[in-house]
C-alpha positions in Angstrom: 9.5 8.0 -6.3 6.5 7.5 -8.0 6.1 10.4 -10.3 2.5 10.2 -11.3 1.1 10.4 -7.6 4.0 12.9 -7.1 2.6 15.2 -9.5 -0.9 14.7 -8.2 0.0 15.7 -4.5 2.0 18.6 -6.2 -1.0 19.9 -8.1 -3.8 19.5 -5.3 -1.9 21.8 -2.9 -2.2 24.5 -5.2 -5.1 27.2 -5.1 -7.2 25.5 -7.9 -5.4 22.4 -8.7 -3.3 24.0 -11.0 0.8 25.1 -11.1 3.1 26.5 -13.3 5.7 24.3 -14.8 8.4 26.1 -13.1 6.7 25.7 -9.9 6.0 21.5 -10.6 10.0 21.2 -11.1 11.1 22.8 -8.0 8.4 21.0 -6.0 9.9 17.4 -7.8 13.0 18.1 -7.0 12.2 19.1 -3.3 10.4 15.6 -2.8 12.7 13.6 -5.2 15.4 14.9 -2.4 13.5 14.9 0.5 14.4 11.1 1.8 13.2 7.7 1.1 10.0 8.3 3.1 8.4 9.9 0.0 9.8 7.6 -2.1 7.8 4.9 -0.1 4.8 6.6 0.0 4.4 7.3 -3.5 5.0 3.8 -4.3 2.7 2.6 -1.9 -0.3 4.9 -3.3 0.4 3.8 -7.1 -0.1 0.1 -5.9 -3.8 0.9 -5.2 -3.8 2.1 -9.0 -2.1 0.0 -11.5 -1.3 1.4 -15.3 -2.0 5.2 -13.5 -1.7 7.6 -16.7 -2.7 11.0 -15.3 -3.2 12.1 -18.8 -4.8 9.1 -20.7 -7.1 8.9 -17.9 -8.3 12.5 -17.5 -6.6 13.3 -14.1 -4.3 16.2 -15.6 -5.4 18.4 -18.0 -2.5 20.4 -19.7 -3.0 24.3 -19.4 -1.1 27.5 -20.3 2.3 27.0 -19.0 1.3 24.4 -16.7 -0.9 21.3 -15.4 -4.4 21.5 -13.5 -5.0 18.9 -11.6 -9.1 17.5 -12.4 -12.2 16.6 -10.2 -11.4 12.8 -11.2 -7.4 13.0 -10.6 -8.7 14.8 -7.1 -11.1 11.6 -6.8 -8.6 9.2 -7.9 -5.7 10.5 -5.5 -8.2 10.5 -2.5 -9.3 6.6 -3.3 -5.0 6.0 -3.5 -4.9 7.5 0.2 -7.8 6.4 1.6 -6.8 4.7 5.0 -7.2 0.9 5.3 -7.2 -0.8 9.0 -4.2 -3.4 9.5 -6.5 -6.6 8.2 -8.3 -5.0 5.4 -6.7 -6.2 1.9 -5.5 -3.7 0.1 -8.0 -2.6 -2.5 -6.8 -1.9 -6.2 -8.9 0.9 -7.2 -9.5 1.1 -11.9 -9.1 4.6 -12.7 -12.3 4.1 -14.4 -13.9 2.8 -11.7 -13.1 5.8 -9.4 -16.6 7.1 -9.7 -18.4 10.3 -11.2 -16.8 14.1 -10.4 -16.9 14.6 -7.1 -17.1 18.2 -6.3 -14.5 19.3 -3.6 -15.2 19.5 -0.2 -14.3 22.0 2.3 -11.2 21.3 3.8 -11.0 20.9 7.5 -9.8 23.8 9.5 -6.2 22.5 10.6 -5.7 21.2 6.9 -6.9 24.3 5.5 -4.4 26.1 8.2 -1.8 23.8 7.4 -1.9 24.4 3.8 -1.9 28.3 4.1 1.0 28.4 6.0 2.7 26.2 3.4 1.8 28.7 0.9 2.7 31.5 2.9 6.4 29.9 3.3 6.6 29.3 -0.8 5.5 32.7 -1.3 8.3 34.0 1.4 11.3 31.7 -0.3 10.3 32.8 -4.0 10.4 36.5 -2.4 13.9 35.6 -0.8 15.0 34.5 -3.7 13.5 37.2 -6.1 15.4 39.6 -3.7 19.0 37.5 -4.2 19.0 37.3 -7.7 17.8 41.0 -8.4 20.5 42.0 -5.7 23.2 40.1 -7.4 22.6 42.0 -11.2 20.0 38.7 -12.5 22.5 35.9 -11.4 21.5 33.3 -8.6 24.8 33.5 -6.1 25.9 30.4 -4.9 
């Protein structure tokens, strides 16, 4: 698993790009589980970058108990997944070549659908959870 793109994808499904540390572990260790499908992806993506250093190159900016994902890591990430057709090479895209800010764009209604209801399920298990350890006197039960 690639963990720079990891963290990328991680931070640009959050509401503003940005997540709590707490919130980035859980969310690596899902995907770091989650088969070798991710594993493949991620490696795939960082090919179209080499030498991807999501803080050297201004694509993470460190915050208040977390990371915020920028306008140019939300640039860069959609260069690493932009779709190619069978015969096109693959294009190695320079972080420094990834072009000025681009603001954000509205998302399309079934990804901006899709994405709420992921929220809605994180929100849900960290509720379940809240519940289990404040039922159990502060302890997680295993």
């Amino acid at each position: 698993m690639n963990f720079q793109v990891t963290v990328l994808k991680i931070l640009v499904s959050y509401p503003d790009g940005f997540a709590v540390m707490a919130d980035l572990k859980r969310d690596m260790a899902i995907l770091a589980t989650s088969g070798p499908e991710w594993a493949e992806r991620t490696k795939r993506m960082a090919t179209r970058v080499p030498e991807l250093d999501i803080f050297s190159d201004g694509l993470v900016e460190r915050q208040k108990g977390g990371w915020r994902i920028t306008v140019k890591g939300r640039a860069v990430l959609e260069s690493m997944e932009a779709r190619r057709t069978e015969h096109e090479p693959v294009e190695k895209v320079p972080v420094e070549t990834a072009g000025p800010p681009v603001p954000s764009l509205p998302l399309p209604a079934e990804r901006a659908k899709r994405r709420r209801e992921r929220r809605q399920r994180r929100r849900e298990a960290r509720e379940r959870m809240h519940l289990k350890w404040a039922g159990s006197g502060g302890s997680p039960t295993h």
